[in-house]
MIZAMAR-339563 format. One record per residue: residue in one letter; x, y, z of N, C-alpha, C, O in turn. Coordinates in steps of 0.1 Angstrom, whole numbers, plus 5000, padded with zeros to 4 digits. Atoms other than C-alpha are relative to their C-alpha. Layout:
AXYZXYZXYZXYZ/...
***
This chain:
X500849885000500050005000500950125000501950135007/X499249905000501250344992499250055014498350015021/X500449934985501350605018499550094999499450165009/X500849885004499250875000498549924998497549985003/X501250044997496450644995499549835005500249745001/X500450144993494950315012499050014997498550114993/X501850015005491350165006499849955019500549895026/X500550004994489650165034498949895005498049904997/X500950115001487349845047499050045007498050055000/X500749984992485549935074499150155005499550265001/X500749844997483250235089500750085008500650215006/X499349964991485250315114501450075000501850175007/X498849965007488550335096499850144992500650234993/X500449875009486950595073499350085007499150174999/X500449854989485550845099501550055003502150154999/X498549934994488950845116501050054990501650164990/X499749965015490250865086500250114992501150164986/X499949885012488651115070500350175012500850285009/X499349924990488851325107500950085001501150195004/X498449994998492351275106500450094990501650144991/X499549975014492551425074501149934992501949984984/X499050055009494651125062499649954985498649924980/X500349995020495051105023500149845000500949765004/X500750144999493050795017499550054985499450174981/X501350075007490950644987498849985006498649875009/X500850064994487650665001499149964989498650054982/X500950075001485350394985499149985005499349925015/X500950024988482050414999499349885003498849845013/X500850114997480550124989501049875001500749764998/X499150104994483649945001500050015018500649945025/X500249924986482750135037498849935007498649915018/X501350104995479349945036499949895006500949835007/X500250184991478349625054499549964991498650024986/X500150115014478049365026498349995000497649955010/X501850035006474249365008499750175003498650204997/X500849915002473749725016500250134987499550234984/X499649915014475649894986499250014991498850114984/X500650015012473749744963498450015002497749945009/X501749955002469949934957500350075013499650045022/X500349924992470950164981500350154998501450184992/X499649885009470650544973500650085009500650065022/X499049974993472850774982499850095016500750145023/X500449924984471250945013500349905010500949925020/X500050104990470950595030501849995003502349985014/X498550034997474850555024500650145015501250155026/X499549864993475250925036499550015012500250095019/X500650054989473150835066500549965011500650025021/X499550054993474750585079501350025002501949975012/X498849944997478050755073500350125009501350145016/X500149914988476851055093499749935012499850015021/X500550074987475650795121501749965006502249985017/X498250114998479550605118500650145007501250135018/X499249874995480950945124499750075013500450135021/X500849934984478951075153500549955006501250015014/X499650124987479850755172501249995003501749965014/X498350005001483450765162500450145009501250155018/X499249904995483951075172499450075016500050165022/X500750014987481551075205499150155000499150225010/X500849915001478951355190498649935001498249854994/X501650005003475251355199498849984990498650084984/X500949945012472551305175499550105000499350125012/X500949905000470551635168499049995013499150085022/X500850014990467851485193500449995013499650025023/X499550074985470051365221500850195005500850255016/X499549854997471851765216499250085006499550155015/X501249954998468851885219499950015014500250125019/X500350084987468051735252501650055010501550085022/X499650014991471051765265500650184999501450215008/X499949844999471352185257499050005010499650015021/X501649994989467652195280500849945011500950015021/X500050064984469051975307501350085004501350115016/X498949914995472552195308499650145001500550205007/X500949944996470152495309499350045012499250155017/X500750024988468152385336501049995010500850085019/X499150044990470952275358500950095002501650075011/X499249885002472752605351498950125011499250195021/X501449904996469052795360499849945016499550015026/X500150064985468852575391500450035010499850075021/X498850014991472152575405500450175007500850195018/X499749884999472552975402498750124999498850244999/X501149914996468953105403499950094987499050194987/X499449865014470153305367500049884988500449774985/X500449895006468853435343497949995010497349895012/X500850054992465453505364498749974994497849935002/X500950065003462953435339499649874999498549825002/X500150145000463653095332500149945014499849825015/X500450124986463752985371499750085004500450135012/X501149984994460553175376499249894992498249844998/X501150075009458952945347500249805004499649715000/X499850104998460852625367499449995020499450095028/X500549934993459152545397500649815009501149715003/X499750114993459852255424499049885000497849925003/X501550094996457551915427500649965012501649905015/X500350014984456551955464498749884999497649924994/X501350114996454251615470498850045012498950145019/X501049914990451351695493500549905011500749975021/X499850084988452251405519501949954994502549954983/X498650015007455951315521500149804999499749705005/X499650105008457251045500500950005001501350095008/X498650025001460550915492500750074988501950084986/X499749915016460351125456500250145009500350245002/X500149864996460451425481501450065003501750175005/X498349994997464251395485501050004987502350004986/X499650065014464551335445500550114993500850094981/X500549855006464651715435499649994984500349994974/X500449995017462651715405499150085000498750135011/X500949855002460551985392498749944993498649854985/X501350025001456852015390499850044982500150154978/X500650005010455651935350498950064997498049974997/X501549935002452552195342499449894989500249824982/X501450015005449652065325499750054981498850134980/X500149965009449852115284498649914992498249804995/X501150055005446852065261500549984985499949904978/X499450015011449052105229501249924998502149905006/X498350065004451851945213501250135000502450135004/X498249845002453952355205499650035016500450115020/X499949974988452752365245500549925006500349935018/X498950084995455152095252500950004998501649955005/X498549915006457852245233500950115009502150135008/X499449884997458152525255500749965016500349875024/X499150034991460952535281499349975013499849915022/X500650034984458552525312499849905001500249855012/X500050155003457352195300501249914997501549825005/X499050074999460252075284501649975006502449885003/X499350054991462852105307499849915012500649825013/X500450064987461251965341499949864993500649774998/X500350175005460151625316501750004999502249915006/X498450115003464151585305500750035017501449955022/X499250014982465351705343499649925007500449875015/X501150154990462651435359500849854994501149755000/X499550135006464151185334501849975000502749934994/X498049984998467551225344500149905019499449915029/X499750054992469050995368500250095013500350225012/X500149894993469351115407501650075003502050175009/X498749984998473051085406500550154988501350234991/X499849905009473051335376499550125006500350215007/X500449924993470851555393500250055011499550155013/X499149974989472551585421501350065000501950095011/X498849964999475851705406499950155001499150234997/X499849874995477051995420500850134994500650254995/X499149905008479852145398498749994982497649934980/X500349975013478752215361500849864993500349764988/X499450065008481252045348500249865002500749794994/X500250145002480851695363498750004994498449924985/X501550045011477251735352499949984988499549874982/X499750065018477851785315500949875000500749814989/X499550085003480151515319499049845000499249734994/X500650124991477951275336498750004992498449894987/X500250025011475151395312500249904988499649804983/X499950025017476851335278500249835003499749744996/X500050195000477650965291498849934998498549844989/X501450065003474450905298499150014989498049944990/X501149915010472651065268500849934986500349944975/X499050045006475550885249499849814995499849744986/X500550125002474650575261498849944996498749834992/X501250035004471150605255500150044985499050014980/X500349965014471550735219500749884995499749824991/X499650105005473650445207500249855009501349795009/X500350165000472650115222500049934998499049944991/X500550095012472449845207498749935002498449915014/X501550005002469049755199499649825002498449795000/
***
């Protein structure tokens, strides 16, 4: 093999690869997993080459980013009371008799009748901060949080199924 270009076999090789910016041959449908080259158009390849790359390089999907900008948000608005609109619109869930969720600190979810009124930060933070482990919710710096986050949010976006 020369050392300006190599063929690539695998998905994995060709993210880092192409990352790296090492001067490769990229073949894509040598990049595929055998049967899916053939009748496949090119979005599906481009697809799963944007999926191989996420994972390789330990980025979020769109949805999991999403989620986890609101929950670093929230835990920012929590922790420091700031900016004071957004933790006037977050509010505490106080139980009316005490429970064992009373020590859980999660925040009280309002009441929406719409789908764009579940969109909105008052709704959708308390649902992804409730759904957050208590060990996550409980961290105290910023920066173990995001860390302890993106693992989790990491692990849940790529699972194996």
């Amino acid at each position: 093999m020369h050392s300006s270009a190599q063929d690539l076999t695998t998905p994995t090789l060709f993210c880092l690869a192409y990352h790296q910016k090492t001067p490769a041959v990229f073949n894509v449908h040598r990049t595929l997993p055998h049967g899916s080259s053939s009748g496949a158009s090119g979005g599906d390849q481009k697809t799963l080459l944007a999926y191989l790359n996420s994972y390789t390089i330990h980025w979020l999907p769109v949805e999991w980013r999403i989620k986890f900008k609101i929950a670093c948000i929230t835990h920012k608005t929590i922790s420091t009371t700031q900016p004071a609109y957004l933790y006037s619109s977050l509010k505490r869930y106080t139980p009316s008799r005490t429970l064992r969720s009373s020590d859980s600190k999660l925040l009280f979810v309002p009441r929406v009748r719409t789908c764009f009124g579940s969109r909105s930060f008052a709704v959708a933070a308390p649902t992804i901060w409730n759904s957050l482990p208590l060990a996550i919710r409980s961290s105290v710096s910023t920066d173990s949080f995001r860390r302890q986050l993106k693992t989790f949010f990491y692990n849940l976006a790529f699972r194996p199924s």
